[in-house]
N, C-alpha and C positions, 0 to 999 in steps of 0.2 A: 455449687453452694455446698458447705459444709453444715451440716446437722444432724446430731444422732437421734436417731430412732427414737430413745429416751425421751428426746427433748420434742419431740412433735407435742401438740395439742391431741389430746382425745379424752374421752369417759374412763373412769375407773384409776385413775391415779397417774397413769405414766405413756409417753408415746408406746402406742403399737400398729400393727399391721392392720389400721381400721381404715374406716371412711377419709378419715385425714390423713392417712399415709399416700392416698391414690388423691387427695387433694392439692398436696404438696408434691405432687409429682405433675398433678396439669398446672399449680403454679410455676414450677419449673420450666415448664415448655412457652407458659405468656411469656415469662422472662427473658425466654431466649438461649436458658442454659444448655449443655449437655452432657452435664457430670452430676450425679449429688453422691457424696463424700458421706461417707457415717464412717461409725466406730466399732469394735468385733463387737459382734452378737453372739457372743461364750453367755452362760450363765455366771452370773457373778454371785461373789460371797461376799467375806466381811470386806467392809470398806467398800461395798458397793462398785468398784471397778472394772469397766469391762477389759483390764490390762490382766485382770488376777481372774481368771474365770475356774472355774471348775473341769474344764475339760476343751481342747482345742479342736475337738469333732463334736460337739453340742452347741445347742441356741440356746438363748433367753426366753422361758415361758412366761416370764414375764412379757414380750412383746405378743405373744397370742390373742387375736383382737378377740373380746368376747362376746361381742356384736354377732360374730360370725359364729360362735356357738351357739348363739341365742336362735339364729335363722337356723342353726342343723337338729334343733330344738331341743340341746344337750345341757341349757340353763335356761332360765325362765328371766323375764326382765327384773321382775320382785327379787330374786335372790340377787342379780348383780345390783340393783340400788338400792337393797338394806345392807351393802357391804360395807364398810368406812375405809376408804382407799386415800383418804385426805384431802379429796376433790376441791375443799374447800380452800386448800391451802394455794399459792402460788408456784409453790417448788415442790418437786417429785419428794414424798414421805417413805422413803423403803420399806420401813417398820411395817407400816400399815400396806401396803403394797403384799410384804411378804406373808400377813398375818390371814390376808383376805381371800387373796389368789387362790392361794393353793388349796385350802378347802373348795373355793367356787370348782375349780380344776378337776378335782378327785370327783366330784359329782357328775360332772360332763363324763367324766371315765368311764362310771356304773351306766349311766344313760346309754355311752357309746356301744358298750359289750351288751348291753339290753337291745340295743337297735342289729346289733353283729348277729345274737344270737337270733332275734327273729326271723335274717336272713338266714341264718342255718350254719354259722360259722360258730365253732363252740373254740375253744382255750389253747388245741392246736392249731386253728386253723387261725387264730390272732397271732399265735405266735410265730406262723408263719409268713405271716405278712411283715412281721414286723423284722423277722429276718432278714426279707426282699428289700421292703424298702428303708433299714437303715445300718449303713455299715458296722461293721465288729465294732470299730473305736467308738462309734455313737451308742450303741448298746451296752459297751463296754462303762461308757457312764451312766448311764442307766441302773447296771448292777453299783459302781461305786456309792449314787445319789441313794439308792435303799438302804444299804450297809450303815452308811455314813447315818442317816436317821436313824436305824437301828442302835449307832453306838450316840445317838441324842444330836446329833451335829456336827463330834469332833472328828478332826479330819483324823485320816487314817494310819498316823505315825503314832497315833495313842488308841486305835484298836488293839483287842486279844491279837495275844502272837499269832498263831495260827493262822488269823485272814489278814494279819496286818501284812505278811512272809507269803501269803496265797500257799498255804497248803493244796493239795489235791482235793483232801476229804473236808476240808474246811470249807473251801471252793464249792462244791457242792451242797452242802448242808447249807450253806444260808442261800445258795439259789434255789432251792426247794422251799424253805422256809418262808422267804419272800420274795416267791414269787409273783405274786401279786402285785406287792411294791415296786419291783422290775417293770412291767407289763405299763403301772403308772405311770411311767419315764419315759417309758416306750412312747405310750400315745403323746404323752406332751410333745415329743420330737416330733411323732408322725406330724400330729397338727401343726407344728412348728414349720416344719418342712414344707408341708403343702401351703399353708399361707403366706410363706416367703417366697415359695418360685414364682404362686401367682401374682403377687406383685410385681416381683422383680421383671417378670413378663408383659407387665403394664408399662412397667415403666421405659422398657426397651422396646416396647410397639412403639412408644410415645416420643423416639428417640432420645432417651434418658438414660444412658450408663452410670452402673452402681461401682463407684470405688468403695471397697471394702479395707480391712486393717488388719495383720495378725500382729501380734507382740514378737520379738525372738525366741519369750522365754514362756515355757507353760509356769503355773502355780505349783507351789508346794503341794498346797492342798486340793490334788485335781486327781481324775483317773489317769492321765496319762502319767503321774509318777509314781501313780501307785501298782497299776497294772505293768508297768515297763520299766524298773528299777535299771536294767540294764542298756538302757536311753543314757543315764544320766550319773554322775560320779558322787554315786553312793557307794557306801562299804556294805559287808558281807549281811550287817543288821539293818540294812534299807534304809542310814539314816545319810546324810549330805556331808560330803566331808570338807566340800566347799560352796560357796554362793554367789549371787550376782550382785552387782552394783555398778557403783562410777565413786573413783578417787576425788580425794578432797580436789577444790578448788578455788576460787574466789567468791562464789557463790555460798560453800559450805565448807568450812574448816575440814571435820570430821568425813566427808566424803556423803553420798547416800549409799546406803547397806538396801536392799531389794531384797533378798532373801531365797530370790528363787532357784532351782535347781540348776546347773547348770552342765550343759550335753557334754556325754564322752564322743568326742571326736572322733575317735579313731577307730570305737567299734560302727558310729554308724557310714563312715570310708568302708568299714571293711562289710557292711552288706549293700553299699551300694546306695544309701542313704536313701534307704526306704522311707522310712518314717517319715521324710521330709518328703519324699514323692508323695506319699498320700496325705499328708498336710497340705501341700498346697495342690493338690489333685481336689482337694475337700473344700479348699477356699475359690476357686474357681468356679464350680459348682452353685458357687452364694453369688459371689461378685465378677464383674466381667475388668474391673482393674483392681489389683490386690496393691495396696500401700505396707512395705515392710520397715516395720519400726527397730529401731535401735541396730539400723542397718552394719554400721562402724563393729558390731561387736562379731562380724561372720571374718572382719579381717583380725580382731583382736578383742580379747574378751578381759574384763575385771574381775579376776580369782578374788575372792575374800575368805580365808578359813571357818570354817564354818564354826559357830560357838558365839564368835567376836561380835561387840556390840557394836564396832561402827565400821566403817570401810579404810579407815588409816590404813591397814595394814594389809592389804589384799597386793596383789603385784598382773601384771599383764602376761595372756597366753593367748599362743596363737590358734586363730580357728581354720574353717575349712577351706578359705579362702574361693577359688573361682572356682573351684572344683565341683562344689554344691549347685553353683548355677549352672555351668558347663553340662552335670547331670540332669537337670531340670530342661535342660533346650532342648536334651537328647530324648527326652518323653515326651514331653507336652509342646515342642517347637519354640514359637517366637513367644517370649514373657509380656505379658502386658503388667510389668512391675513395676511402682515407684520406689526408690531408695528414702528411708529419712535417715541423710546423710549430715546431720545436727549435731552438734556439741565441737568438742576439738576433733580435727582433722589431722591425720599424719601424712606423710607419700603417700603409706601402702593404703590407705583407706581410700583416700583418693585416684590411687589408681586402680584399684578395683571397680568404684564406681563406673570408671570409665571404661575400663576392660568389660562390663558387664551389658555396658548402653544402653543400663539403665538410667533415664531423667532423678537427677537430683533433688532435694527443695532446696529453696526463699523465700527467707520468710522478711516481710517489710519492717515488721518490729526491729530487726536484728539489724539495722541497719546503719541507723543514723549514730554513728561514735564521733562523729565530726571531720572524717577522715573520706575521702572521695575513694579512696583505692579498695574501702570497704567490702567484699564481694556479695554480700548480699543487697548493696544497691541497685537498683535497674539497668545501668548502663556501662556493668561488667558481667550479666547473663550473657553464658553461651544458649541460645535457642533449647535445646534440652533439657530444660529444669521445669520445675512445677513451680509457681510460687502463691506463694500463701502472704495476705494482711497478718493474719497470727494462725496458729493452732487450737486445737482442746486443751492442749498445754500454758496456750499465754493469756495475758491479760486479753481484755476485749481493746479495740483501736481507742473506742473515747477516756477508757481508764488508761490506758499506757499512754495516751498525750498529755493527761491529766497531772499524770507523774513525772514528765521531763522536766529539764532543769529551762532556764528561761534559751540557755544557749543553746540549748539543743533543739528547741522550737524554732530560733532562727536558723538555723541551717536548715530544719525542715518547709520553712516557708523559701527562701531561699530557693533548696533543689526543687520543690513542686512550683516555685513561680507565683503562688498564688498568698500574696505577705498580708491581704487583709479575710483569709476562711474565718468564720467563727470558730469557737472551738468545737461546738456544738454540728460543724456540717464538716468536720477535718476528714473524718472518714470516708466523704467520698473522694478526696484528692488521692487519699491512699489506693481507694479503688480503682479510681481511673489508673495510678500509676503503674499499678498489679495489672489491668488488660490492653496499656498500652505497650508494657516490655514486650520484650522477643519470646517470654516462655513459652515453651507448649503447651502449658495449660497454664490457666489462672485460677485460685480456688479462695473462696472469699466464707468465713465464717458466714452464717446468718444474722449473726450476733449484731457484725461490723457492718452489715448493709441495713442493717435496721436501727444504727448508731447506740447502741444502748452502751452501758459505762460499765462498770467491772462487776456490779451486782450478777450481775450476767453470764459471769462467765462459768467455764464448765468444768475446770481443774487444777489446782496449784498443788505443783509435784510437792512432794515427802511432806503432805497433809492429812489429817482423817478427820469426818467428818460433816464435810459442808461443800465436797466436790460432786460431780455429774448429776444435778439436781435441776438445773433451769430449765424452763419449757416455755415454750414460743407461744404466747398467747393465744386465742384461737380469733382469726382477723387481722393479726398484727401485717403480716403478708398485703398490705391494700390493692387494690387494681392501680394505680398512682407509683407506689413504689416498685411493680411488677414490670411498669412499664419505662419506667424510667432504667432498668436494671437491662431492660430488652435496648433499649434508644443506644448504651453504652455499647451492649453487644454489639450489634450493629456495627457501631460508629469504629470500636475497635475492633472490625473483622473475627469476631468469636462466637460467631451465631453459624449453626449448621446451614450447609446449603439450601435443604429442602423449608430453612425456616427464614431466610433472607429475605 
């Protein structure tokens, strides 16, 4: 099943690592699954996306259950339920989420260093802990997340010169300064960290594998391009002299313009492409399958001049092609990668995929054009593909059937054989079609198994505003629909052996 974190059911405004995360992991097992699919747990900024995060070696404090603060008795229940986190609301409120948290947070901080020191451990001896247990990159955000408060929020292309360029002596002076505020970030990580392995440890007792997601591209506004200018194709003033996106198409005249930095290739060839060793050295770490998104752009990437307000005018360059993976087998062995290998396809893209043996997606939405030869229909899957009913990218199943034209419903009743479904139960035809193909995996929204219609849904690209908000009621999961989800498994041979 796919569902972000975000979107779990819990107290205090938004899915996290509480009681119902390890809830939704023994409904996973009634069910009969053996995947559950989320989205990067980067810290997000504006626009709430976990595609734009602040740092690609940081979590979301937002997901820090505060349940589990409350039992280390680092907040008291009174201060977590006079918070107004919008509980009341149906969809995840950020505003109030951000306005709440982080004060509750900084308190659990002072309590934590109160509880440190009684053990005997004074300000070096946190700080060496916190050296232990969290890598450069992650501390590295850490110092960026103080800085960045310090200059009020703005990301750090509009700091003083001096720590915008990381002087030496400037470099120090604000880690002296605040360092307190460091120390802050620190512990959210720490806490972050340990509350996520031990899930994730639950979850893999429970025979449960976590697919995880990075993006290709870090944020502008993140430590990784502020601490490592020389990652990415900026000029001598640290500013982008070109960006990411996708060319017009049928979809959008003007193209989408992304904005994000985009990598020099050839300095990270020339050390061996560190950075991306320990990238996904760091994502393995979290997840036991890593889903890499915007897969197409390692064989060919979308320049856009930087400045330009739309992506017209950007032109295609080549990336690092198998070489980047080729390096990755040679460290860490066999990938347990999925490709999103989405949008237009060229040769080379396609034959990377396949040079790389990494499983592809299908997605069921993509399907029905009226044309049999279509390749994301079921019965042109080579075995090695993932497939998906939809994405965090597409509608939900009962709004995209809502929106066909009448002919494109008959061809759909048609292929699935079944010409009187209501419209109302269409999505489990979809279902069953997604775990009767050849894939190697099947990965089904929560959204689509619980039939809900497009209110639902969790993303519509080049939007702001009103995306990765929805959260799964608490109950919505029934014993009735857990089993019936398990009856399929079953039936289509996708249940683990030890759960048959």
């Amino acid at each position: 099943m796919l569902l972000p974190v975000a979107s779990l059911p819990s107290r205090y405004g938004i899915g996290c690592f509480s009681k119902e995360a390890y809830q939704f992991i023994d409904d996973l097992k009634k069910a009969g699954q053996q995947y559950w699919q989320i989205l990067p747990l980067g810290p997000t900024g504006y626009g709430d996306s976990p595609y734009q995060s602040f740092s690609a070696f940081a979590g979301n404090p937002y997901f820090i259950d505060l349940e589990q603060l409350i039992e280390e008795d680092l907040l008291t229940r009174e201060e977590c339920d006079e918070a107004d986190f919008g509980e009341q609301e149906p969809d995840i409120n950020y505003g109030k989420v951000y306005e709440n948290r982080f004060p509750l947070l900084k308190k659990a901080f002072v309590r934590w260093k109160e509880q440190q020191g009684v053990l005997g451990m004074n300000e070096d001896g946190i700080d060496q802990l916190f050296e232990k247990e969290l890598s450069p990159e992650t501390r590295e955000y850490c110092f960026y997340m103080a800085v960045k408060n310090d200059f009020a929020g703005k990301s750090w292309v509009l700091w003083d010169e001096d720590i915008r360029l990381r002087s030496e002596s400037a470099m120090e002076r604000y880690r002296e300064r605040l360092a307190e505020e460091i120390r802050f970030y620190q512990f959210q990580q720490y806490e972050f960290q340990q509350q996520w392995q031990h899930l994730r440890e639950y979850a893999n007792a429970e025979g449960i594998r976590i697919i995880g997601d990075i993006p290709i591209y870090v944020a502008f506004d993140s430590a990784d391009s502020w601490a490592h200018p020389e990652l990415f194709q900026f000029n001598e003033d640290g500013r982008p002299v070109a960006v990411a996106g996708c060319p017009p198409d049928a979809f959008s005249a003007t193209g989408q313009l992304w904005g994000n930095p985009l990598y020099r290739w050839d300095y990270h060839k020339d050390t061996g492409y560190d950075w991306w060793m320990k990238r996904m050295e760091y994502s393995f770490k979290l997840y036991d399958v890593v889903r890499v998104d915007h897969f197409r752009g390692f064989d060919e990437y979308y320049s856009i001049p930087a400045g330009d307000e739309t992506a017209q005018f950007g032109h295609w360059e080549k990336g690092p092609g198998l070489e980047l993976f080729r390096k990755m087998q040679e460290q860490f062995g066999e990938l347990n990668i999925i490709a999103e290998d989405l949008g237009f396809l060229t040769p080379s893209v396609l034959q990377l995929v396949k040079d790389t043996g990494f499983p592809g997606m299908k997605v069921l939405e993509f399907a029905f054009d009226g044309t049999g030869k279509n390749p994301y229909l079921p019965h042109n899957y080579k075995e090695n593909c993932v497939v998906y009913t939809g994405t965090h990218d597409n509608m939900t199943l009962q709004g995209w059937y809502e929106d066909q034209s009448e002919e494109s419903r008959r061809f759909i009743a048609e292929y699935t054989g079944n010409e009187w479904t209501p419209q109302g139960e269409i999505h489990w035809d979809f279902i069953r079609m997604a775990l009767r193909s050849v894939a190697r995996l099947a990965i089904i929204p929560v959204q689509d198994y619980l039939g809900l219609s497009d209110w639902a849904r969790i993303n519509e690209p080049s939007t702001l505003g009103k995306n990765w908000r929805w959260r799964m009621a608490k109950g919505e999961l029934t014993p009735a629909l857990l089993e019936k989800c398990r009856r399929l498994a079953v039936q289509y041979d996708r249940i683990g052996e030890e759960e048959a």
